[in-house]
C-alpha positions in Angstrom: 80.6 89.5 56.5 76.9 90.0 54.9 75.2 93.6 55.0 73.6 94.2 58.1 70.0 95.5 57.8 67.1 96.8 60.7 64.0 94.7 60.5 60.7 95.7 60.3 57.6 95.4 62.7 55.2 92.0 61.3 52.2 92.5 61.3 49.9 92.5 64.3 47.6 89.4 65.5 45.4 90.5 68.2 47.3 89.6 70.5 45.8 91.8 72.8 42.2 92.6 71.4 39.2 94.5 73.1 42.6 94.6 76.4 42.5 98.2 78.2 46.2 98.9 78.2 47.4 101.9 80.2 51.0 103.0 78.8 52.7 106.0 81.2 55.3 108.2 79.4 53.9 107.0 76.3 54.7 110.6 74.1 57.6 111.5 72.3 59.5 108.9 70.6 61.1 106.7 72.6 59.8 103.4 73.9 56.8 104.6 75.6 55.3 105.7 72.0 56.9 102.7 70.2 54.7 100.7 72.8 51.5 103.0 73.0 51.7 101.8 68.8 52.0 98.4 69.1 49.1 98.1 71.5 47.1 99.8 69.1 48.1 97.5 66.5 47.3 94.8 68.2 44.1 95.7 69.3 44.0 97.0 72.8 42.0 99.7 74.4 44.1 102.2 74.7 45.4 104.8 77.3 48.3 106.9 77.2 50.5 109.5 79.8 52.9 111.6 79.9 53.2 114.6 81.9 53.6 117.3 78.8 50.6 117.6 77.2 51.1 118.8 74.0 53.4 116.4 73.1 50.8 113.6 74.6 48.1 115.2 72.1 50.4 114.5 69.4 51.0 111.2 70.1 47.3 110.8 70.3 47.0 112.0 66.7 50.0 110.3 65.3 48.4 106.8 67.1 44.6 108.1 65.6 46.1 108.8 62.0 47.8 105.3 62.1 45.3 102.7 63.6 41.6 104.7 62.7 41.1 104.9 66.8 42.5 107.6 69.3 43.6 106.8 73.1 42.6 108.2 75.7 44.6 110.7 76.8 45.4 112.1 80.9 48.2 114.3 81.9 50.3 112.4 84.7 53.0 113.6 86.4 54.7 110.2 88.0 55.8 111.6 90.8 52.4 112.5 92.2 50.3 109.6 93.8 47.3 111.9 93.2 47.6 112.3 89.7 48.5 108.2 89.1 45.3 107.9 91.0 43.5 110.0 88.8 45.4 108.0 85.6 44.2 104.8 86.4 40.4 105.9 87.8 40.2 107.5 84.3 40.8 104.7 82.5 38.5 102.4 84.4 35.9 104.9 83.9 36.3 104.6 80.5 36.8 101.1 79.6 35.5 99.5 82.9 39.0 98.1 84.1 42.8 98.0 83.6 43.8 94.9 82.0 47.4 95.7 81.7 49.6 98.7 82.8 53.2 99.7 81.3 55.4 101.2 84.0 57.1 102.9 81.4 58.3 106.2 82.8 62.2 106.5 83.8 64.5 109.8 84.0 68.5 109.1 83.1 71.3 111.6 83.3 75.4 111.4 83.8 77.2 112.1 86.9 80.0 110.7 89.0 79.1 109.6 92.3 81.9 112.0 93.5 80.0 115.0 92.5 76.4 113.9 92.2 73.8 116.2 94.5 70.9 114.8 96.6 68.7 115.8 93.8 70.1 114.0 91.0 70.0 111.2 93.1 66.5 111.5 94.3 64.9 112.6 91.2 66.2 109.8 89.2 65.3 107.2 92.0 61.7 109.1 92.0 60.7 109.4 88.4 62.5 105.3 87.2 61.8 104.0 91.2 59.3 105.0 93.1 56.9 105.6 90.1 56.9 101.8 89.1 56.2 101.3 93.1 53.3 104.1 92.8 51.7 103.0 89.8 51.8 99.5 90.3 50.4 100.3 93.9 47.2 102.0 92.8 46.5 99.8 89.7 46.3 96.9 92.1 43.5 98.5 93.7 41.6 97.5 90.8 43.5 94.3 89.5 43.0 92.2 92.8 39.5 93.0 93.4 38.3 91.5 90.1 41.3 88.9 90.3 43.5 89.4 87.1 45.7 91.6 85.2 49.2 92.3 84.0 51.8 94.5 84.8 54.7 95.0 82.8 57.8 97.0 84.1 60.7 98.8 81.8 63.9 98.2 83.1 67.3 98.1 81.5 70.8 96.0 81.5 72.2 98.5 83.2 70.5 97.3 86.5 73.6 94.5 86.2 76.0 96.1 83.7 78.2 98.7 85.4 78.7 101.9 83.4 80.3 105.2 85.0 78.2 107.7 85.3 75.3 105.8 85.9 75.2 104.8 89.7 71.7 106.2 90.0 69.7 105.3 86.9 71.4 101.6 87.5 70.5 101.6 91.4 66.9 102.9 89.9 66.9 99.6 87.4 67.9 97.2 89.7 65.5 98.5 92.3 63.0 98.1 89.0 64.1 94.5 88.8 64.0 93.3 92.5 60.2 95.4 92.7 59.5 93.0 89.7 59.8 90.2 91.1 58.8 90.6 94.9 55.8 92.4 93.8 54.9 89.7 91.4 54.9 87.0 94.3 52.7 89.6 96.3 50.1 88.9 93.7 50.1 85.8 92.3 47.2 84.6 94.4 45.0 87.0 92.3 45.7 86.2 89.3 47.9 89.1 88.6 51.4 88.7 86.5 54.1 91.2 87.0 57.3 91.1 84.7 59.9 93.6 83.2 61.7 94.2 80.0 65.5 94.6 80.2 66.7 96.5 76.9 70.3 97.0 76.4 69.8 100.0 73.5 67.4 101.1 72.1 68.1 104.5 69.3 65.4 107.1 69.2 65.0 110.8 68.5 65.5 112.0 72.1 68.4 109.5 73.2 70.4 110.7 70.3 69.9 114.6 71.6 71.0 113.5 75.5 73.7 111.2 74.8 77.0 111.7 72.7 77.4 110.0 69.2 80.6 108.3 70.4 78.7 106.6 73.4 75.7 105.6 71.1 78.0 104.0 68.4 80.2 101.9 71.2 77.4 101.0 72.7 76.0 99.7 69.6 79.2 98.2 68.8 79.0 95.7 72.0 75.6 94.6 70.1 75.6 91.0 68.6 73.9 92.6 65.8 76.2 96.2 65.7 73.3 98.2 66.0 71.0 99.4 68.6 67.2 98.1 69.1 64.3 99.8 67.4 62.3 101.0 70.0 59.0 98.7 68.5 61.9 95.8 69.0 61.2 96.5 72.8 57.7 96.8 72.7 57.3 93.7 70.9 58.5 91.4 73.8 55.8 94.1 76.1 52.9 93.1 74.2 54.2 89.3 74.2 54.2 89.5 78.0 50.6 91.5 78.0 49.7 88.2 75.9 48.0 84.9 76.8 51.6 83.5 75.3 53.0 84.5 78.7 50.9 82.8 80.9 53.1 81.2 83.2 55.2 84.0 83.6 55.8 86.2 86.7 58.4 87.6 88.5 60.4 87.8 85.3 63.0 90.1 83.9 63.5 89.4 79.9 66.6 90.4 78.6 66.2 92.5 75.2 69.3 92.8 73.9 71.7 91.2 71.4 74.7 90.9 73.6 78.2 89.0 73.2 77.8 85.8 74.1 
């Protein structure tokens, strides 16, 4: 069997030039970042959240250092409606509009369903869930007005792939999923295109820290490839669907990930 090597990101194409992209969870570096870079690369007008704001200044200066331009930068906690008001009011103000938003925020953990609490269930459903629903909410106040825009939602395979552990982060994905896809149909009359990314894997810094290295590497294993995604992997097909190359599609949930066949 040949060597098995990781790719690396092409080069960018404007696919997305002059575009104000809003990106929520976008510090650390997970996929949020990974996407808050490849937006950058590719041109867009940037706008970045997270709730910790040091770690969102960073991001700001790693994404500066890289592409010669710095985000904007709010402090949003996902869970408030106020403050994901306040997110996308601040980026209208800024670049006149919202031309595509990430619904990138998402909280996991591990607990059986025999001992999980009320609130491990509720915060996971509030931060991966109801987020999406508040976010993509208030961005349509300004999408359907003007008629146009995109909306692209992170979910994850595990919305269909059982795992233990996992009953609430998968009932959060799935709910990710079906809001996908209702909520596209909602809007298509405006003009507005609403889609999600379904990664099986993808290895970062803070996945290794919360997860053991024997679940990482047999979860890599089931890969086609025997390895997990890079997270710019993920936010490659993102900026795809942010493109004109996705015109048609709404309502969709893409499948990033290199399964058995």
């Amino acid at each position: 069997m040949s060597e098995r090597t990781t790719p690396t990101p092409g080069p960018a194409h404007g696919l997305v030039r002059e575009r104000s992209v809003v990106v929520t969870a976008a510090a650390g570096t997970g996929i949020g970042f990974a996407a808050a870079q490849r937006f950058a690369a590719e041109g867009a007008r940037l706008t970045i959240s997270d709730r910790h704001e040091r770690r969102l200044a960073e991001a700001a200066d790693r994404i500066e250092s890289e592409f010669g331009t710095r985000p904007l930068t709010i402090v949003c906690d996902v869970t408030d409606q106020q403050q994901i008001d306040d997110l996308m009011d601040g980026a209208v103000a800024e670049y006149g509009t919202v031309d595509v938003l990430v619904n990138n925020a998402g909280l996991g953990g591990t607990a059986s369903v025999t001992d999980m609490t009320d609130d491990q269930w509720g915060s996971v459903l509030d931060v991966t869930l109801t987020s999406t629903f508040r976010a993509t909410r208030s961005v349509l106040r300004h999408m359907v007005p003007r008629g146009g825009g995109v909306i692209i939602n992170n979910a994850s395979v595990i919305g269909w792939r059982a795992q233990a552990g996992q009953a609430h982060y998968a009932a959060a994905k799935a709910g990710v999923m079906a809001l996908t896809r209702c909520s596209a149909l909602d809007v298509a009359e405006y003009g507005i295109r609403v889609n999600a990314v379904s990664p099986s894997i993808a290895m970062h810094a803070h996945l290794a820290k919360v997860t053991s290295d024997e679940l990482l590497g047999q979860l890599s294993a089931q890969e086609a490839f025997g390895r997990a995604a890079e997270p710019w992997e993920i936010a490659n097909v993102m900026v795809f669907l942010a493109s004109d190359y996705s015109s048609y599609m709404t309502g969709e949930v893409v499948s990033v990930s290199s399964q058995h066949a």
